[in-house]
N, C-alpha and C positions, 0 to 999 in steps of 0.2 A: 811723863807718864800720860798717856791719851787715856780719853775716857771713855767709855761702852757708848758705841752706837744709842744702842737700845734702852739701856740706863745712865746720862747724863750723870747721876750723881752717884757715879763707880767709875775710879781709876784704874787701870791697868796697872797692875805692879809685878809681874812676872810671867812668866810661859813656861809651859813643859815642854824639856825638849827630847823626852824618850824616857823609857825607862833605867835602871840603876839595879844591877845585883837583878837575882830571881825571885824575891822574898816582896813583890810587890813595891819598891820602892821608884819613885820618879829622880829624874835629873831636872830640876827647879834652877832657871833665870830668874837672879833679880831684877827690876827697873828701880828697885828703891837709892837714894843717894847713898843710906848705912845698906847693903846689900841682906844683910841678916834680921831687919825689922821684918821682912817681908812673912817671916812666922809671928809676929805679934797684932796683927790687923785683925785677929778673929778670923772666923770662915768666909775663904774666899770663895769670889762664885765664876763661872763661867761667863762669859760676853752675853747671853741671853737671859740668865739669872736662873734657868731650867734647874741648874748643878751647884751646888755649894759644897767646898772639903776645908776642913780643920788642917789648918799644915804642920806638924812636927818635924824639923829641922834634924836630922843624922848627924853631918858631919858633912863640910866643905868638899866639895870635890872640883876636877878645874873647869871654869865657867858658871860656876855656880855652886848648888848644896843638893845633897841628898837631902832626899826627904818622904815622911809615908806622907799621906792623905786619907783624910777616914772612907771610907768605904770600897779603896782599892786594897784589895790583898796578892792580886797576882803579878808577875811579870807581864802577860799579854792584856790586862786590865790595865795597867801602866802603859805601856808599847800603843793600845791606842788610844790615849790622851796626847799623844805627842803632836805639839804645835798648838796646844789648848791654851788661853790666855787665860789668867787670874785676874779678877777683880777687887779691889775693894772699898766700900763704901766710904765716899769720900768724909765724913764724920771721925772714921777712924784714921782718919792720915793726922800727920803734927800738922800745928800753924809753921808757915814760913814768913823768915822777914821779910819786911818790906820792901827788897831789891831783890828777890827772889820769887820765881810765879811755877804753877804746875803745869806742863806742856799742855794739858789738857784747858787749860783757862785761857791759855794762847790762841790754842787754832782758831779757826772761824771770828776770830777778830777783823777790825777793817784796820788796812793801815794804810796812812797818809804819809805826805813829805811832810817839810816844814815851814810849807808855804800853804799849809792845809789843802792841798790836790789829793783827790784819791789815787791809790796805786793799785789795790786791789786788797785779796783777804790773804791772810794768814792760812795756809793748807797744812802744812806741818813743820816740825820741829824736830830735828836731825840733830846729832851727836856723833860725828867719827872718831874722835879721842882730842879733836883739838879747840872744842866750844862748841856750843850750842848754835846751830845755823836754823832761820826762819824761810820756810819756801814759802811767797808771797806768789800766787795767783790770780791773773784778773787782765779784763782785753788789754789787748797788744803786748803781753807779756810773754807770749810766745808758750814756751816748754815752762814758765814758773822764772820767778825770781830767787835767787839767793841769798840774803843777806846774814851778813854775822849778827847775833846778837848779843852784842858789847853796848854799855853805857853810851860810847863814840856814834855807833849806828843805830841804834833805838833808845833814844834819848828818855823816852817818855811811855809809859806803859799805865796806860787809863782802861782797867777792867768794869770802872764803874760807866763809862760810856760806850766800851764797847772799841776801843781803836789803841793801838800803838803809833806814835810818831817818828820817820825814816827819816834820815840825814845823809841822803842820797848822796854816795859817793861821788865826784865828779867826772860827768860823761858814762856813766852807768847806763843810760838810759834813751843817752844820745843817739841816732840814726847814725850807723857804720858809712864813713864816708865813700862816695864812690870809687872801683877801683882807676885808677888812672890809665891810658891806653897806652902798651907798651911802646915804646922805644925801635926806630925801625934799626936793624942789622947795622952793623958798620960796613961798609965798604960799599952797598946796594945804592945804585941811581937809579934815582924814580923819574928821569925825564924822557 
């Protein structure tokens, strides 16, 4: 869950992604881990904090919940909110344990090896369905680094300093070797 640009101490915990039915209701993503907490946070606000809505939860639909928001009553009040991100105060999120961190406590960290060399920072924190992946950016890392974030590859997760510790795969990082110069034809004499 990233957190608001604009207010550090608001999480992103879901999006609208259009409206639902004609009766004013939204199609609500969750980013929460229980996806149905995302109606218990109190009023969520907008990325700039302009907007705040009360969410009541309908009824599951796929990809997420229906749901109203206080002060949308219409379908086209609905319709353009969509792509709107919710926030909320990170006060109201649970504590998590201690081998678990909020993507948004992640980014903008420095990460090092484990020879303490800098690599660069933490840019974001990605999820495609099979683990949570750290994009690390920073010179000569070209397009960004990817790394899994597994115990194996980020061993050490220091929020109070400010840096995660990488256990740099081997040859990750390596210079590609040069290509080698082909091979001349078979049968061709070069004298």
């Amino acid at each position: 869950m990233p957190a608001s640009p604009s207010k550090p101490d608001h999480v992103c915990v879901g999006a609208i992604s259009g409206s639902f039915g004609v009766r004013g209701e939204v199609r609500l993503k969750s980013f929460c881990a229980e996806p149905s907490d995302i109606g218990s946070y109190g009023p969520l606000s907008t990325e700039d904090g302009a907007t705040s809505y009360t969410v009541t939860l309908t009824r599951p639909v796929k990809s997420g919940y229906a749901a109203m928001l206080s002060g949308v009553a219409t379908k086209e009040e609905a319709d353009a909110l969509r792509g709107t991100r919710l926030y909320a105060p990170r006060t109201a999120l649970p504590s998590l344990p201690d081998d678990e961190f909020y993507h948004a406590d992640l980014v903008g960290l420095a990460a090092i090896d484990t020879g303490g060399e800098p690599i660069g920072k933490i840019a974001s924190v990605a999820n495609h369905g099979a683990g949570d992946i750290l994009e690390i950016t920073g010179p000569g890392l070209g397009n960004g680094l990817l790394i899994p974030f597994t115990l194996a590859a980020v061993p050490t997760v220091d929020l109070a300093a400010g840096r995660v510790i990488i256990d740099m795969p081997e040859g990750l990082l390596d210079p590609a070797p040069a290509p080698e110069a082909p091979a001349p034809p078979l049968g061709q004499d070069y004298d």
